[in-house]
C-alpha positions as CSV (number, residue, x, y, z in Angstrom):
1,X,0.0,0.0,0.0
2,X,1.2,3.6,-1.2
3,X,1.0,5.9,1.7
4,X,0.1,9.3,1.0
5,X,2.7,12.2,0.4
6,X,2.2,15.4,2.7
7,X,4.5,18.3,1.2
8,X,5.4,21.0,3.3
9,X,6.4,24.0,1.2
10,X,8.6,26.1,3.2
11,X,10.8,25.6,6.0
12,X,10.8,28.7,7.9
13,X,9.3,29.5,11.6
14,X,6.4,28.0,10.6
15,X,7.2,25.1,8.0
16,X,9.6,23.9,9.9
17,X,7.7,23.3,12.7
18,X,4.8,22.0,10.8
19,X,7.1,19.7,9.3
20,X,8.4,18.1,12.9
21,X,4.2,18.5,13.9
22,X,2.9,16.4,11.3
23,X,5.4,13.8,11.6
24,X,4.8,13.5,14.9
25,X,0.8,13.2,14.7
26,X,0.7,11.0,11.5
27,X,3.2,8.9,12.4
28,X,3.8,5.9,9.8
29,X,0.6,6.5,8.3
30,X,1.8,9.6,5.6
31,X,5.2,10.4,4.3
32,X,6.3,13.8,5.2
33,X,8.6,16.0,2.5
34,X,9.6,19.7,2.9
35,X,10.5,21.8,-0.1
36,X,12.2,24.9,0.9
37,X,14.7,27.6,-0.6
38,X,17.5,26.6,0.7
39,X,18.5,24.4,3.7
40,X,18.9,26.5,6.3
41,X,16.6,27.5,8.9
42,X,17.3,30.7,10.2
43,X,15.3,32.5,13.4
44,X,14.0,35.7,11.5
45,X,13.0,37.5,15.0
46,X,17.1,38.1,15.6
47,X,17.6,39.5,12.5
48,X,17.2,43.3,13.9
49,X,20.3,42.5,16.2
50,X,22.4,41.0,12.9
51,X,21.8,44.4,11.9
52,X,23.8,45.9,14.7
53,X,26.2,43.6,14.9
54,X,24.7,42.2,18.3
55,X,24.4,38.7,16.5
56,X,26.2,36.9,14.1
57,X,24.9,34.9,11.6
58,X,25.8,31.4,11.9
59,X,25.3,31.9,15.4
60,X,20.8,32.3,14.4
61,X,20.9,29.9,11.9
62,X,20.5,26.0,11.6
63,X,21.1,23.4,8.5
64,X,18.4,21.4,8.2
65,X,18.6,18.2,5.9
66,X,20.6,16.1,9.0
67,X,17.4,17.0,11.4
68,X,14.9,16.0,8.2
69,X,16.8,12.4,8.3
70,X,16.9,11.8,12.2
71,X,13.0,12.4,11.6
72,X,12.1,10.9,8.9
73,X,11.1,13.5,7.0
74,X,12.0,14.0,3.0
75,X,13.5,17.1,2.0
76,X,14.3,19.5,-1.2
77,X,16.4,22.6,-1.0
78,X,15.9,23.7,-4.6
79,X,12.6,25.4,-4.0
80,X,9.8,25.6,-5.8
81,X,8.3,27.7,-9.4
82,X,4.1,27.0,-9.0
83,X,1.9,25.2,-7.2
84,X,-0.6,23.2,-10.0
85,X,-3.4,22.5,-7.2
86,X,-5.5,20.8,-10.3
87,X,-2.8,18.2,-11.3
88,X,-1.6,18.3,-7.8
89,X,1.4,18.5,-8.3
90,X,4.8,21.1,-7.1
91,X,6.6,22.0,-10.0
92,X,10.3,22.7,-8.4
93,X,12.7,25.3,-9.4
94,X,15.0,23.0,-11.2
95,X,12.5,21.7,-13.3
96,X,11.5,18.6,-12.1
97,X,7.7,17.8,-10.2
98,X,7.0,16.6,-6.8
99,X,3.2,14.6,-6.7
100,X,1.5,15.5,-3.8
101,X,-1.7,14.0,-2.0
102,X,-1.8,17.0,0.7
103,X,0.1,20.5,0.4
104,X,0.9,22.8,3.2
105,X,2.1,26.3,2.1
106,X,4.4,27.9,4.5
107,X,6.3,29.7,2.4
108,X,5.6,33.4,4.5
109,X,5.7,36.4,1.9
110,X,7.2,38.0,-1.2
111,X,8.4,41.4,-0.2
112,X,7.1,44.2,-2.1
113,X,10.1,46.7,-2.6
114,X,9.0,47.2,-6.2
115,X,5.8,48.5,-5.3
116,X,7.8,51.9,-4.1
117,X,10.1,53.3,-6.5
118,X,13.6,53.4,-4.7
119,X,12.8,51.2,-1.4
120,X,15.0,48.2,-0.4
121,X,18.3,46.8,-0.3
122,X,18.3,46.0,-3.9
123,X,18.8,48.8,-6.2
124,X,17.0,51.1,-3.4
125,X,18.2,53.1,-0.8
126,X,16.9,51.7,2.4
127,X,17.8,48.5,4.1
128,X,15.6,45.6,5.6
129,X,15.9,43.2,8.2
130,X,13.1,41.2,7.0
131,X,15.5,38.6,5.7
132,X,19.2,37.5,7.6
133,X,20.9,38.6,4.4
134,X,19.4,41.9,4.3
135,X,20.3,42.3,8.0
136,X,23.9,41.3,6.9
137,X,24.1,44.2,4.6
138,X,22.4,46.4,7.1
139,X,24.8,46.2,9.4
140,X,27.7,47.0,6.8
141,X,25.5,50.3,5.5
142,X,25.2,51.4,9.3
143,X,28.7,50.5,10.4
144,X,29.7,53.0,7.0
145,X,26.6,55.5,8.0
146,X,28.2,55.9,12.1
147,X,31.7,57.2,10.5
148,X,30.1,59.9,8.9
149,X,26.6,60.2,11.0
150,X,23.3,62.3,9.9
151,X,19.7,61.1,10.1
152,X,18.1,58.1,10.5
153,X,14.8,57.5,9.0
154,X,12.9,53.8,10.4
155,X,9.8,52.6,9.7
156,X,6.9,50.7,7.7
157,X,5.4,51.7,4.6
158,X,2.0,51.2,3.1
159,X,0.5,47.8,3.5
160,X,2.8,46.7,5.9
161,X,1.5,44.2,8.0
162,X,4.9,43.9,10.4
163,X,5.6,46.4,12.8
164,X,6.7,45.5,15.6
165,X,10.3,45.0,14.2
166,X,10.4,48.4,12.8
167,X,10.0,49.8,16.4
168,X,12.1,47.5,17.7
169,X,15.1,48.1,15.3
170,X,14.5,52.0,15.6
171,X,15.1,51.8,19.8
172,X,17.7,49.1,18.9
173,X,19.4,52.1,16.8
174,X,19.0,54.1,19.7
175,X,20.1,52.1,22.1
176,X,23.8,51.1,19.8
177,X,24.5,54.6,18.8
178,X,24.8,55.6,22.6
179,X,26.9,53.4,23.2
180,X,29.4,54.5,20.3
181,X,28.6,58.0,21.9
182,X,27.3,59.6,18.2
183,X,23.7,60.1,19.2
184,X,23.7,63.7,19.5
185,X,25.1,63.4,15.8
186,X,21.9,61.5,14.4
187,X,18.4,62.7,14.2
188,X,15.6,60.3,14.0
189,X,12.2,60.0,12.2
190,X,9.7,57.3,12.3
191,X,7.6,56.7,9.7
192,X,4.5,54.2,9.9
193,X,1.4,54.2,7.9
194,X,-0.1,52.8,11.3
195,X,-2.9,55.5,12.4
196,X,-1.1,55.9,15.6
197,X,2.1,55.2,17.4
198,X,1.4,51.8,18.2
199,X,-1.6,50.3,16.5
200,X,0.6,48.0,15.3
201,X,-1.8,46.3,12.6
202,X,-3.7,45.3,15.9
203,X,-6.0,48.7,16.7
204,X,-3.5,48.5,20.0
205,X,-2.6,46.3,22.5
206,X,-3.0,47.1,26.2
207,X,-1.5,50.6,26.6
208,X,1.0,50.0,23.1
209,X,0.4,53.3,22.0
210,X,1.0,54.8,25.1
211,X,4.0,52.8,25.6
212,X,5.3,53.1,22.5
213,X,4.6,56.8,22.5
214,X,6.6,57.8,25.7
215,X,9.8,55.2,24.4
216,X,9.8,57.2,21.5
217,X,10.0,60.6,22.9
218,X,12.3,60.1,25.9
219,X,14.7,58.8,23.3
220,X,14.0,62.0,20.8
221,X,12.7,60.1,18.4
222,X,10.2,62.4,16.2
223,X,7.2,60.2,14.3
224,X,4.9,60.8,11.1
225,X,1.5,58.3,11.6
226,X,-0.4,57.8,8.5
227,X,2.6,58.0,6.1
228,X,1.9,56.5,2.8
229,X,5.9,56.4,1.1
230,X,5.7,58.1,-2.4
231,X,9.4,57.5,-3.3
232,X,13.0,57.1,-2.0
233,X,15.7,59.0,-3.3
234,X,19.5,58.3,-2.4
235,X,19.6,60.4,1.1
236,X,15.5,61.7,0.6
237,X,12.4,59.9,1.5
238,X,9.2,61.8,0.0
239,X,6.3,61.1,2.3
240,X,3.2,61.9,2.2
241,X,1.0,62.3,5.4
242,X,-2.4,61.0,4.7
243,X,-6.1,62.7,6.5
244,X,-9.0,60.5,7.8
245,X,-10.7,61.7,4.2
246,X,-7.9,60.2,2.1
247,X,-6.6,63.6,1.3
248,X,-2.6,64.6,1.7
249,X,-2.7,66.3,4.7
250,X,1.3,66.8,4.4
251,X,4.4,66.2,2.8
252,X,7.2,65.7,4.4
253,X,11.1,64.8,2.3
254,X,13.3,63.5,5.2
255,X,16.6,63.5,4.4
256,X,18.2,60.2,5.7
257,X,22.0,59.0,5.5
258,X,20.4,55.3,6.9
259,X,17.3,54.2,6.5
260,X,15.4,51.1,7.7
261,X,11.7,50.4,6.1
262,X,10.1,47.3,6.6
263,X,8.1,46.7,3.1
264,X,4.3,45.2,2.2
265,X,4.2,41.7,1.8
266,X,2.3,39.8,-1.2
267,X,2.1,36.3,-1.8
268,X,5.1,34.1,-3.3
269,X,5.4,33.8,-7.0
270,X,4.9,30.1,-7.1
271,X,1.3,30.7,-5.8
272,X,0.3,34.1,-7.2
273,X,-2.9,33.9,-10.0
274,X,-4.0,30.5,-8.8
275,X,-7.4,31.0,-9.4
276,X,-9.5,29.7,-5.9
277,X,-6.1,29.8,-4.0
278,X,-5.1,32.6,-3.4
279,X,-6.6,36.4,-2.7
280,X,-5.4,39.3,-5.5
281,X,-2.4,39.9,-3.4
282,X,-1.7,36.5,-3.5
283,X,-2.1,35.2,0.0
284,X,-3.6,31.7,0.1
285,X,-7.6,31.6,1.2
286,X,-8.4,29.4,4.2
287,X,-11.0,27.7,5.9
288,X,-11.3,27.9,10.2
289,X,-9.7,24.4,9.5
290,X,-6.5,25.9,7.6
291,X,-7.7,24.6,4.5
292,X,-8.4,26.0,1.0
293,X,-12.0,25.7,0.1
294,X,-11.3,25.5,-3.6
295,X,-8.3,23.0,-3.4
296,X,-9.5,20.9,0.5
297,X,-5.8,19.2,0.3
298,X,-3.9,22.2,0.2
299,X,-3.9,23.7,4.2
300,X,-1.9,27.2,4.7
301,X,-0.7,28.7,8.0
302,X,1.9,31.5,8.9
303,X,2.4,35.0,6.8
304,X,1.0,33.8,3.6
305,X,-2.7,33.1,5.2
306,X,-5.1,36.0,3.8
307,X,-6.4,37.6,6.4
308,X,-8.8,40.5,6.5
309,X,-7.8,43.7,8.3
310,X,-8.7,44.8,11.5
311,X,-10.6,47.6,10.1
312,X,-10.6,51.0,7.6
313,X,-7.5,53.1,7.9
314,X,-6.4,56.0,6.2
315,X,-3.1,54.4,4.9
316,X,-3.4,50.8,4.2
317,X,-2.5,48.7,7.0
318,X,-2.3,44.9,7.1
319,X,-2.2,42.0,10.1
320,X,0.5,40.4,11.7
321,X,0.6,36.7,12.0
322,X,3.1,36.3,15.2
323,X,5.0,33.5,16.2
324,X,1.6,33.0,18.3
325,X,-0.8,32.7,15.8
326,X,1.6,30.5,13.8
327,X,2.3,28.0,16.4
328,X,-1.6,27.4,16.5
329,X,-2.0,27.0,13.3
330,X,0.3,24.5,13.1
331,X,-0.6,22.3,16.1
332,X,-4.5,22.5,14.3
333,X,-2.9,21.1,11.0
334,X,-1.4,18.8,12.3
335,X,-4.7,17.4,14.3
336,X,-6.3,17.9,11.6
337,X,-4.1,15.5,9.2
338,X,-4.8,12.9,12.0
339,X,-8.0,13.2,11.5
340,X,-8.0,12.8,7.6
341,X,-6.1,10.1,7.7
342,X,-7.8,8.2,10.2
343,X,-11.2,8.9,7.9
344,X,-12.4,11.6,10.0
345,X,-13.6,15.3,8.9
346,X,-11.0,17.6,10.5
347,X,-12.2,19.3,13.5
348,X,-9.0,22.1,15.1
349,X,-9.4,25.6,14.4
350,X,-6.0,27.7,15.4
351,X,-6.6,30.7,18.3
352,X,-5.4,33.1,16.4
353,X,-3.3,34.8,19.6
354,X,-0.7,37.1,19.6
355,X,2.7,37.8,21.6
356,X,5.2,40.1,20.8
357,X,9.0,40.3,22.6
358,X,10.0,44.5,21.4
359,X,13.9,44.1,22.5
360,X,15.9,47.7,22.7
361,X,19.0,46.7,23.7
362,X,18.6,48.3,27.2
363,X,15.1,47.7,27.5
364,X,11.8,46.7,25.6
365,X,8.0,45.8,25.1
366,X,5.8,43.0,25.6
367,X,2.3,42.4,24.7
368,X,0.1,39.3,24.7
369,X,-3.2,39.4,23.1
370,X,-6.1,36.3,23.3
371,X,-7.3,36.8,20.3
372,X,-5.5,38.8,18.5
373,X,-8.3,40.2,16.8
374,X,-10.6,42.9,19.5
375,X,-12.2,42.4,21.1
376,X,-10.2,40.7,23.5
377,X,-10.2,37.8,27.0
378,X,-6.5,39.2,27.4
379,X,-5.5,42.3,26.1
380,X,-2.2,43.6,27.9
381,X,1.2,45.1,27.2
382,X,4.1,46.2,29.6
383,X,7.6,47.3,29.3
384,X,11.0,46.9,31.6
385,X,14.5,45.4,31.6
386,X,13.2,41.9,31.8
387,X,11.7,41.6,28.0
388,X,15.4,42.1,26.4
389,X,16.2,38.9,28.8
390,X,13.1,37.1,28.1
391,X,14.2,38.0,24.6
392,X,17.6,36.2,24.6
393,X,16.0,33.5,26.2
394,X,13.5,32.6,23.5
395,X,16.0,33.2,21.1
396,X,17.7,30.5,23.0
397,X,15.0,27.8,23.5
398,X,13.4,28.2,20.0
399,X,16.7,27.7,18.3
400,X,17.5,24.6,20.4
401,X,13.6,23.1,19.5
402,X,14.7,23.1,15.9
403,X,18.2,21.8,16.4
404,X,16.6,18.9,18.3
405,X,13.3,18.5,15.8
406,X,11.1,19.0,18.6
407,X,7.0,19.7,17.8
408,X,5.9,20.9,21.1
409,X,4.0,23.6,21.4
410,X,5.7,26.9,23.3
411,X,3.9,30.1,22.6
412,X,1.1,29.8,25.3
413,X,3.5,28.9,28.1
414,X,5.7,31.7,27.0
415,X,2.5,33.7,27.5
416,X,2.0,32.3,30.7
417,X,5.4,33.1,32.3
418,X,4.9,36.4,30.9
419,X,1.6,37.1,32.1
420,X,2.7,35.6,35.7
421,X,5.9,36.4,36.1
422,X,7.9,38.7,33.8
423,X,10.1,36.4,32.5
424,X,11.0,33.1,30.9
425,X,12.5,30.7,33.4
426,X,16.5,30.0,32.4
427,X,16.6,33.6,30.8
């Protein structure tokens, strides 16, 4: 008897987990086989301190193929060109096709520098740490930008649906250029198309904006809300401030000699135009049960799920899928696969919560929200010392999961700790 083929495209946060889940729950019942770009896991939410030179790569990253084999899970670093749900079939990047009986796309987002003329590491003029490459060539821009320092512009643009790095990186600028002593040298703008200092996709958290808000101005950092980014010159970002009516309200050209914008995301190419997939922007369309209701073997989870926004802005403003959120969907997919497979109708929906760890160097944020979407059971944020530890200490832990292969769930009790105690324990 032929057992059926699970393919897990991508092998990120999320599809790598999903990857060690399923195993776990199906057992010898499915063959398990991750496609990704690459062979290397690497732990995005450090990538702000690559930037700065507070991490080094290899020391964030993790090969994956020899913890694939010790599990018994197939894998394919060539990556993949389009998903054909009505053949089902994966056609790789190198030509060949991978059969599949069930598809998971985890493949988190395309990122949209091409959608503003001049933005982004390549052939633009402002850096990212959305990737640990990018961060890499961050942190070479801003080692040449402190012997010669001006301003500093960091933010998100339109359609951004990730913010919470952007603050962090900004009081992670901060936080580095006092200690080299040039921070009287740099003024510093932040530029969000939130509609307020902390909304952060979310309409708030707790007191966020109020938090946010007082970290930004003890540290002189001045802010436009409601920024929708017309262009980027070398050194110039033209911005335009946007009213509730849709109207420019203000420009404003902020000279910049590093910049920092964290870009809208859009769905990978291999699943872009798949008609019943995927929304116009390309994110994949999914049941409460994580699965497509056009293609029922193809399940999603992590950045590329389409999810609605929180509500009408004046600037586009999209909504995070945390490390939270991801980590349910995952444990419901994998349920859920048990399920199938045993002849059942899948029954797991994910709680879409949210956490976020803010880490300034000296410092930080913390917010946990169940749901994620108001309104809320839990809906609380705080700041202190202790989030920077129980930064380095996730960083720690979540690493070591994937090193080992491990499936267990660890958002909700690092919500817990957090909620009880203010840190996580071993931090």
């Amino acid at each position: 008897m032929v057992k059926p083929r699970i393919v897990v495209l991508g092998a990120g946060l999320g599809g790598a987990i999903a990857a060690f889940e399923i195993k776990q729950a199906v057992g010898k019942n499915a063959d398990v086989h991750v496609v990704s770009q690459g062979d290397t896991f690497h732990f995005v939410p450090s990538n702000p301190w690559v930037a700065v030179r507070w991490r080094k790569r290899d020391a964030i990253e993790v090969r994956l193929p020899p913890i694939f084999q010790k599990k018994g899970i197939a894998f394919t670093g060539v990556g993949a060109s389009k998903v054909d749900p009505a053949t089902n079939t994966l056609r790789l990047a190198d030509g060949q096709a991978l059969a599949y009986d069930y598809l998971v796309i985890a493949t988190g987002p395309e990122l949209a520098f091409d959608e503003i003329p001049g933005l982004g590491p390549h052939g633009g003029h402002t850096q990212s740490v959305c990737h640990v490459a990018h961060a890499e060539t961050a942190a070479d821009a801003f080692d040449k930008f402190c012997q010669n320092p001006g301003p500093i512009v960091v933010g998100a643009v339109q359609g951004a649906s990730c913010f919470g790095p952007a603050y962090e990186f900004a009081l992670i600028l901060d936080t580095e250029l006092r200690r080299r002593k040039i921070r009287d040298k740099v003024p510093m703008t932040f530029v969000t198309s939130e509609p307020y200092v902390g909304h952060l996709g979310l309409d708030g958290v707790g007191d966020t904006k109020g938090l946010l808000e007082s970290e930004l101005r003890q540290r002189h950092i001045k802010w436009v809300t409601n920024a929708k980014v017309a262009s980027v010159d070398e050194g110039l970002m033209h911005v335009e401030e946007i009213a509730e009516d849709g109207s420019v309200h203000a420009r404003h050209d902020l000279p910049f000699g590093f910049s920092m914008m964290l870009p809208a995301f859009r769905g990978v190419e291999a699943v872009r135009g798949v008609e019943g997939l995927v929304n116009p922007r390309g994110f994949i369309l999914i049941d409460k049960h994580q699965r497509n209701p056009t293609y029922p073997n193809i399940m999603a989870l992590g950045v590329c799920v389409a999810i609605a926004p929180t509500g009408k802005t004046p600037v586009p403003v999209g909504v995070p899928k945390t490390g939270f959120m991801i980590e349910s969907m995952v444990t419901a997919i994998a349920h859920n696969f048990k399920e199938i497979l045993d002849g059942q109708a899948p029954t797991h929906e994910a709680s879409w919560n949210a956490i976020c760890l803010a880490d300034f160097g000296d410092g930080g944020v913390a917010f946990v929200a169940q749901p994620q979407i108001p309104p809320r059971n839990v809906n609380w944020s705080a700041s202190g010392k202790w989030v920077h530890l129980a930064k380095v200490g996730f960083e720690k832990y979540f690493l070591g999961k994937v090193k080992r292969g491990e499936s267990e769930p660890f958002y909700e009790k690092l919500a817990l700790d957090i909620l009880g105690v203010n840190k996580i324990k071993g931090a």
